[in-house]
DOLO-309884 format. One record per residue (C-alpha): residue in three letters; residue number from 1; x, y, z. Coordinates in pm, 1 decimal. Example, Ala and Ser with C-alpha at 12.3 -4.5 7.8 and 13.67 -1.06 7.14 Angstrom:
  res    n        c1        c2        c3
  ALA    1    1230.0    -450.0     780.0
  SER    2    1367.0    -106.0     714.0
This chain:
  res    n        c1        c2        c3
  UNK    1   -9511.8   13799.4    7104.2
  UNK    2   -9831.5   13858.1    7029.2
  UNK    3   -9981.6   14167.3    6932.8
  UNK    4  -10231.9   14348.8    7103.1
  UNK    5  -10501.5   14271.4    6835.1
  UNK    6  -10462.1   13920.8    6917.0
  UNK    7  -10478.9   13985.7    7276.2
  UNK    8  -10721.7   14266.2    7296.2
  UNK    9  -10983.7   14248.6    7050.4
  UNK   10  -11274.0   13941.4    7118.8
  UNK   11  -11394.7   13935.6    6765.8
  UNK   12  -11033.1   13907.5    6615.3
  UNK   13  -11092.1   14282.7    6483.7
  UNK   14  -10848.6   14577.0    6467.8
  UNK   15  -10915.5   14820.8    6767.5
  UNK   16  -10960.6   15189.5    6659.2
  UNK   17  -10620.9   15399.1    6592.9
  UNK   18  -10559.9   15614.7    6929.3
  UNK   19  -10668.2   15971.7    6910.3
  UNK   20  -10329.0   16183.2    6980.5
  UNK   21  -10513.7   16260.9    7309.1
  UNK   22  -10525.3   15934.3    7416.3
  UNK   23  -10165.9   15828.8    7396.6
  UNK   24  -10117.0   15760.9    7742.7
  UNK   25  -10447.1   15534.4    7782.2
  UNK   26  -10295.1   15342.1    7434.1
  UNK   27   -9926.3   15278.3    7626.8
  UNK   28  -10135.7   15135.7    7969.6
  UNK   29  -10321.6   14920.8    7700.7
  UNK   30   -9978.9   14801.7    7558.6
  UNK   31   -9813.1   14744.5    7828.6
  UNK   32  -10109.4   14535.4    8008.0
  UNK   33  -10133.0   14313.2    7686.7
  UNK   34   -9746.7   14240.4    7716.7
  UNK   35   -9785.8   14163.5    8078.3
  UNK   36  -10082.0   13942.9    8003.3
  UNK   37   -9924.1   13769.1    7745.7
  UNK   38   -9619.6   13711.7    7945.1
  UNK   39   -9823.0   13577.1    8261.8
  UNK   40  -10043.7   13344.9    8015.4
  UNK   41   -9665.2   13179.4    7840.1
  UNK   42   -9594.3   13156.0    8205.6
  UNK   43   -9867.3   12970.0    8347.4
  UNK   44   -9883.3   12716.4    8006.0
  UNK   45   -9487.8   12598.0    8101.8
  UNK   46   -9587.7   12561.1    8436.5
  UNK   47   -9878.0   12403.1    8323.3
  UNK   48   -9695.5   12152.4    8116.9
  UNK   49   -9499.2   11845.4    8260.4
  UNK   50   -9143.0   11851.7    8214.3
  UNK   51   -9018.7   11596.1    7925.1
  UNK   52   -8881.6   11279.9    8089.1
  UNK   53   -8532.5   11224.0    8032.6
  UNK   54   -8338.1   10937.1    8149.2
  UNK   55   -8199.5   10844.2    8575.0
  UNK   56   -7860.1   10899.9    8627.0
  UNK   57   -7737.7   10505.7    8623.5
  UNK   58   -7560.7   10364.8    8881.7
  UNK   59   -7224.8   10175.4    8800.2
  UNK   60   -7403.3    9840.8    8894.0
  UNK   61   -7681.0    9913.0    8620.5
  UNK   62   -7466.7    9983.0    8393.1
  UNK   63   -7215.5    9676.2    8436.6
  UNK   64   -7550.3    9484.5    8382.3
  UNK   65   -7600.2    9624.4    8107.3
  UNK   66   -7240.6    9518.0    7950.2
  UNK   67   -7364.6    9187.1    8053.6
  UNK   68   -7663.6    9207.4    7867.7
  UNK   69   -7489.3    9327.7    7593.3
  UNK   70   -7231.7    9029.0    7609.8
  UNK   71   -7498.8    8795.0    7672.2
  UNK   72   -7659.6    8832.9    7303.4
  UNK   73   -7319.4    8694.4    7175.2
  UNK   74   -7211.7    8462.4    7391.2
  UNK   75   -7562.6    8323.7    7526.4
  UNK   76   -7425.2    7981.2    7656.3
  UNK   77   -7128.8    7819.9    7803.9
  UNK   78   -7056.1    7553.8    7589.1
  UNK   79   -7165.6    7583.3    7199.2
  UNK   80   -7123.3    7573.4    6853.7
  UNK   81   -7193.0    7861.9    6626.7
  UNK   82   -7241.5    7864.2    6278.9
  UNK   83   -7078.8    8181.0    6129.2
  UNK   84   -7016.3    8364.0    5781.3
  UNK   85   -6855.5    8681.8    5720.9
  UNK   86   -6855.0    8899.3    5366.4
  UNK   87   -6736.7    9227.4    5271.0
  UNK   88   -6972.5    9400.9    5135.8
  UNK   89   -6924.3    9702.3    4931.5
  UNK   90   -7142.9   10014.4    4846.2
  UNK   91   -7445.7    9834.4    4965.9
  UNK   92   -7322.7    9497.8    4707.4
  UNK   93   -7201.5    9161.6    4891.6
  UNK   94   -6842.5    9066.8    4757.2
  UNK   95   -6817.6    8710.3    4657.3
  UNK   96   -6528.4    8591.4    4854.0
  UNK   97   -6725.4    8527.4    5156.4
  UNK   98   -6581.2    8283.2    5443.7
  UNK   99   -6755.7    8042.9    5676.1
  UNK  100   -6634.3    7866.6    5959.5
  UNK  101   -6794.8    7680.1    6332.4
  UNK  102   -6691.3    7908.8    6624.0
  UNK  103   -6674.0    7647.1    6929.2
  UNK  104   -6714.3    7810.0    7256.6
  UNK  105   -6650.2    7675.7    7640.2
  UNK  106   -6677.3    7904.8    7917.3
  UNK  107   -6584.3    8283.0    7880.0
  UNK  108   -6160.4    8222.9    7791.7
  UNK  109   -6216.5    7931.9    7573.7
  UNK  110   -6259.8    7917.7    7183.0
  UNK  111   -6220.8    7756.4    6891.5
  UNK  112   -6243.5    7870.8    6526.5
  UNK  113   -6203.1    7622.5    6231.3
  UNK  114   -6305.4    7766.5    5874.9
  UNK  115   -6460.3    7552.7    5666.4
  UNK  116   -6452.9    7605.5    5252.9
  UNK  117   -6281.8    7855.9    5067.2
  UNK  118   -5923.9    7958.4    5084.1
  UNK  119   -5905.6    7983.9    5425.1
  UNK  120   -6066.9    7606.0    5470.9
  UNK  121   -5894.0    7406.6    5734.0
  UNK  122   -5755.9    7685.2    5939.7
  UNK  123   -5818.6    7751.3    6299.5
  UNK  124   -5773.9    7997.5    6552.4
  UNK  125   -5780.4    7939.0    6941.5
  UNK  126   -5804.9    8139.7    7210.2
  UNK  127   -5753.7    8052.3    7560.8
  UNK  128   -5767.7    8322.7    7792.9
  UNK  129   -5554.6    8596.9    7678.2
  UNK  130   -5330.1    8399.0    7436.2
  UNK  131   -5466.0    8292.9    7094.7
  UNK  132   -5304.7    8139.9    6843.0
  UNK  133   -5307.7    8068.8    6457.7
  UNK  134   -5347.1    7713.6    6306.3
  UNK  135   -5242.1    7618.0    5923.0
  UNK  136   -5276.5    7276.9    5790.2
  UNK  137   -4956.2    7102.6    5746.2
  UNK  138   -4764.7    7315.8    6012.6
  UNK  139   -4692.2    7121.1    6373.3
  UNK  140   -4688.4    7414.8    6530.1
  UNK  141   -4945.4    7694.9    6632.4
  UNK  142   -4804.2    8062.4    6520.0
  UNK  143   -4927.1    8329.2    6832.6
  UNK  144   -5110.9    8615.8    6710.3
  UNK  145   -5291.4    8882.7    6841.4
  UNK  146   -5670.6    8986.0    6901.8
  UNK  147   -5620.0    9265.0    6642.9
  UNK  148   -5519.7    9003.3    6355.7
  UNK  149   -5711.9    9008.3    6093.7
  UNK  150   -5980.8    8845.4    6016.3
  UNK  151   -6160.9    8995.2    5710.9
  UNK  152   -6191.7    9379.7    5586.6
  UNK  153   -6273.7    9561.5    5896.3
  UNK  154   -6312.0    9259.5    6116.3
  UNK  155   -6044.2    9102.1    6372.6
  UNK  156   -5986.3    8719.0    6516.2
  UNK  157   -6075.5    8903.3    6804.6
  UNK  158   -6417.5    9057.7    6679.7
  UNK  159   -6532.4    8678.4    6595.7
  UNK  160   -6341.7    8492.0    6880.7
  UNK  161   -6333.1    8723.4    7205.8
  UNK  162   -6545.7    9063.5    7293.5
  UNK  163   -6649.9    9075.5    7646.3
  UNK  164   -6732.1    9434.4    7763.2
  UNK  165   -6828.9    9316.4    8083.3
  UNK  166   -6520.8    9174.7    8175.6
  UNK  167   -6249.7    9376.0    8003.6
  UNK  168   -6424.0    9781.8    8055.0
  UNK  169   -6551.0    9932.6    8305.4
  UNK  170   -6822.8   10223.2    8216.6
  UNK  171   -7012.4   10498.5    8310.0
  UNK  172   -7319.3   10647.2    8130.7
  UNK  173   -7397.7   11006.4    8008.7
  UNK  174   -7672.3   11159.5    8104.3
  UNK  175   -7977.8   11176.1    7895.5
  UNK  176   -8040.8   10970.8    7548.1
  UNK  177   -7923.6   10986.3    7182.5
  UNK  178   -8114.5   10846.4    6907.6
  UNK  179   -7886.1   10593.5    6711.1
  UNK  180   -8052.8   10372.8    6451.4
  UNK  181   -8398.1   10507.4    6466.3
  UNK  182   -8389.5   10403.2    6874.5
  UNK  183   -8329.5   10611.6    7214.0
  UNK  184   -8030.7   10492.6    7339.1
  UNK  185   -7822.2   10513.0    7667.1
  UNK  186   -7478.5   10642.7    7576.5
  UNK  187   -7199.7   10441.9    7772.7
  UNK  188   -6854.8   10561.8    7798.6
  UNK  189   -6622.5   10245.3    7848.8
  UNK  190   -6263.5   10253.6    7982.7
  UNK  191   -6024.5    9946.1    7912.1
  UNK  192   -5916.5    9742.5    8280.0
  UNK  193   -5606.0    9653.9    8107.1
  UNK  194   -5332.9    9931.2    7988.0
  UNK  195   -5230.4    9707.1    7706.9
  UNK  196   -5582.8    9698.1    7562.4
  UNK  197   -5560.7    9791.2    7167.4
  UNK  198   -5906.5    9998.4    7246.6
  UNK  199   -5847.5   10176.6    7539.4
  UNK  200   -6214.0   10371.0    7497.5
  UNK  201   -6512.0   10222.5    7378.3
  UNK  202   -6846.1   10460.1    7327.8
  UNK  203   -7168.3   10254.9    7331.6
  UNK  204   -7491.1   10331.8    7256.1
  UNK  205   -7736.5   10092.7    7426.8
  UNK  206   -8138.2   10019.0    7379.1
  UNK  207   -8185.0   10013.3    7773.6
  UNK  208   -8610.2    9920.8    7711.4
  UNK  209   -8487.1    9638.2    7469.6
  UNK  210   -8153.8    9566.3    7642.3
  UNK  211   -7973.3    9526.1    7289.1
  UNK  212   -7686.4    9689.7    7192.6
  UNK  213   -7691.6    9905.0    6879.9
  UNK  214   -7365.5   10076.7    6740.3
  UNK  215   -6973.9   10066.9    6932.0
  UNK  216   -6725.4   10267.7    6848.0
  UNK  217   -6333.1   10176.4    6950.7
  UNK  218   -6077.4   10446.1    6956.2
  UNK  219   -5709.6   10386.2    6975.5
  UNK  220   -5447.4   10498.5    7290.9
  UNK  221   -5434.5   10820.2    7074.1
  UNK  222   -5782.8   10863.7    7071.9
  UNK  223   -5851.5   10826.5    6709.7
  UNK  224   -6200.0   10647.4    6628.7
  UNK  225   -6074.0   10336.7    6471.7
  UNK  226   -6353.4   10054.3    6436.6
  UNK  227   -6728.1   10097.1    6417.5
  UNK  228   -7010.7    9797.4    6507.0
  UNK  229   -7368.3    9844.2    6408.0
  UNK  230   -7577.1    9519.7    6533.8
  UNK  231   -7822.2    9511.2    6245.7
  UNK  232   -8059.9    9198.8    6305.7
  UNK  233   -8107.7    8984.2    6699.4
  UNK  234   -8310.9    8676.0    6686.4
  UNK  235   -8373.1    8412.9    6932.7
  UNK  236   -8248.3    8084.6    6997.2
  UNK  237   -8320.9    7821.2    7290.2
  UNK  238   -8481.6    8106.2    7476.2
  UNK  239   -8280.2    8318.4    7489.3
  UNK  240   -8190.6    8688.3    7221.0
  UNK  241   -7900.6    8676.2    7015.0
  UNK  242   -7699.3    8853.6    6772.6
  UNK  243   -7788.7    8734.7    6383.4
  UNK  244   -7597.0    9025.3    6221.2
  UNK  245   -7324.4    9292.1    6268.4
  UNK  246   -7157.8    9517.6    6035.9
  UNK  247   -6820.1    9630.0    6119.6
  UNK  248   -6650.0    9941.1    5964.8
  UNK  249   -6272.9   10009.6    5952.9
  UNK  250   -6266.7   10373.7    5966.5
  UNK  251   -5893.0   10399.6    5916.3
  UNK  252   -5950.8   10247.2    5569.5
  UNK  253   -5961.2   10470.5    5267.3
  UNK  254   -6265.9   10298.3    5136.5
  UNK  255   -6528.7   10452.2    5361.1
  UNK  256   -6847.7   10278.3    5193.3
  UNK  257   -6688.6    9903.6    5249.3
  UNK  258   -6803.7    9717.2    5570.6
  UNK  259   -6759.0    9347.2    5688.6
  UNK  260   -7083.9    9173.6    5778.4
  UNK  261   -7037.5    8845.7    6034.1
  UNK  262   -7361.1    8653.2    6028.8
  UNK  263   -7465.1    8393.5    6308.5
  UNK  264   -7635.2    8142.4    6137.8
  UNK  265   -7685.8    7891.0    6372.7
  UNK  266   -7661.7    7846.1    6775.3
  UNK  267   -7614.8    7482.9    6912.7
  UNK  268   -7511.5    7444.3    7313.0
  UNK  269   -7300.5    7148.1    7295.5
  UNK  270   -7071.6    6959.1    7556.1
  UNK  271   -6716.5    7001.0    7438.3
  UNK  272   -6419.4    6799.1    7528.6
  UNK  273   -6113.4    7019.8    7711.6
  UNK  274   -5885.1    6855.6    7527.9
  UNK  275   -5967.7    7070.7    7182.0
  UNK  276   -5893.1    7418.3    7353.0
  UNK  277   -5497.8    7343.1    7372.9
  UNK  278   -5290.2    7390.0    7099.5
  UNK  279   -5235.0    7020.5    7033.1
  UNK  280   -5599.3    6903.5    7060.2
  UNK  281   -5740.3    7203.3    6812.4
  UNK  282   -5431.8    7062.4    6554.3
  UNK  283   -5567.2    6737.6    6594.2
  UNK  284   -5964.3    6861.1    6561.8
  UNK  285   -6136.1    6821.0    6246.3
C-alpha cells in the first residue's frame, strides 16, 4: 500500500509532522490517500485485459487431436520404418543397442523383424489385437502380449501398436501446463477396453504445433507406470513424424535409465497380405 508520501506529496518530499491540533485534518488526509490508492489499483485491473487462457475443447477437438498425435507415428498406410532402440543410462548410450524394419499395413497390421545383434532374425506380428513372437528355427509363433518386452522401459507394444485415437477416449483440462519448455493442453484419456494394461493415460499436447510432448500410463491401480517424452519430429514425404522418444519405466529401481527408439527412416511401400499371418512373417526374410 502505498504511503501517503508517495501519494500526497508532488515533489516526492515528506509532508510536515501534524501539529497535535490538527489530528483530525491528518486522519481525513489518511484516509483519502487509502481511498485514492485503492480506486487507482482498481481502475489499472480494469484497465488491463484479462490473460488469455485456453477454450474449453469439445470432445471432437480433442479426438482430433489423438489423431494428430497418432498420425506423427503412423503417417501412412503401408510402410517400412527403419528403427533402433538403446538404453541409455545417466545421460550415456549403452552399447547393446538393437535395430530392426517395422513393416506397417493399415492400422491392425505389423510386422517387426530385427536385424543384427542377439536378437537378429526375430520377429514380432501383430494383427489386430493378437500378436505373436517369432524365433528362428521354431515352426511355430509363441502369443505374447502388448506389454512384452521389448527393451528397458520399452514394450512390443510401444514399437508395434499405440493408437490413442482408437483405443481412449479423452477429455481435456482446462487451461495449459508448460511441459518441455512448451504450453501444452493437458488430456485426460480413459481406455475403451476394460482389459487395457493402461487404463488412464495423461497427455500433454502442443495444440499450436499439434505434436505430442510427454504421456504418462498408469496401471488399473492407478500407479504411474510408464513415461514417453517425444524428444525430436522431423518430416518425411510431407508429412511430421516422430524421429525420437524416450521411454521411462518408473516402476524400475534405476530412475536415471531410459530407452530411446529412434525412427531412422520412413519408406511407404506396397506390402503383400500374405506376410501379416503367422506363416507368411515365418517365411519373410
Amino acid at each position: 500500500m502505498p504511503s501517503p508520501t508517495s501519494e500526497g506529496a508532488g515533489e516526492g518530499k515528506n509532508p510536515e509532522p501534524p501539529a497535535v491540533d490538527s489530528g483530525m485534518k491528518w486522519s481525513r488526509f489518511l484516509a483519502a490517500s487509502v481511498l485514492f490508492s485503492g480506486l487507482a489499483g482498481f481502475a489499472r485491473a480494469q484497465a488491463a485485459p484479462p490473460a488469455a487462457s485456453p477454450v474449453a475443447a469439445s470432445s471432437a477437438e480433442v479426438q482430433g487431436w489423438l489423431e494428430a498425435i497418432d498420425s506423427t507415428r503412423n503417417a501412412f498406410d503401408e510402410a517400412v520404418i527403419s528403427a533402433r532402440a538403446s538404453q541409455v543410462k545417466g545421460g550415456v548410450e549403452q552399447p547393446d543397442a538393437a535395430k530392426f524394419d517395422i513393416y506397417v499395413k493399415g492400422r491392425d497390421h505389423g510386422l517387426i523383424v530385427f536385424r543384427g545383434g542377439k536378437n537378429s532374425g526375430r520377429k514380432i506380428l501383430t494383427a489386430g489385437d493378437r500378436m505373436w513372437l517369432l524365433v528362428p528355427g521354431a515352426s511355430n509363433p509363441l502369443p505374447v502380449t502388448p506389454n512384452q518386452r521389448l527393451m528397458g522401459g520399452a514394450s512390443m507394444g510401444d514399437v508395434a501398436r499405440l493408437r490413442f485415437a482408437d483405443d481412449y477416449v479423452g477429455t481435456a483440462r482446462p487451461g495449459s501446463e508448460m511441459s518441455g519448455g512448451k504450453s501444452c493442453r493437458v488430456l485426460d484419456l480413459q481406455a475403451k477396453s476394460t482389459r487395457a494394461a493402461y487404463p488412464r493415460v495423461v497427455m500433454w499436447f502442443d495444440a499450436a504445433a499439434r505434436l505430442p510432448v510427454r504421456v504418462v500410463f498408469s496401471l488399473p491401480s492407478g500407479k504411474e507406470a510408464k513415461e514417453i517424452l517425444f524428444q525430436k519430429f522431423s518430416s518425411s514425404h510431407g508429412k511430421t513424424i516422430v524421429a525420437s522418444m524416450d521411454i521411462r519405466d518408473l516402476l524400475a529401481k534405476e530412475s536415471d535409465a531410459v530407452t530411446r527408439l529412434d525412427y531412422l527412416d520412413y519408406k511407404p511401400a506396397k506390402l503383400s497380405d500374405a506376410i501379416f499371418t503367422p506363416e507368411g512373417a515365418l517365411a519373410f526374410s
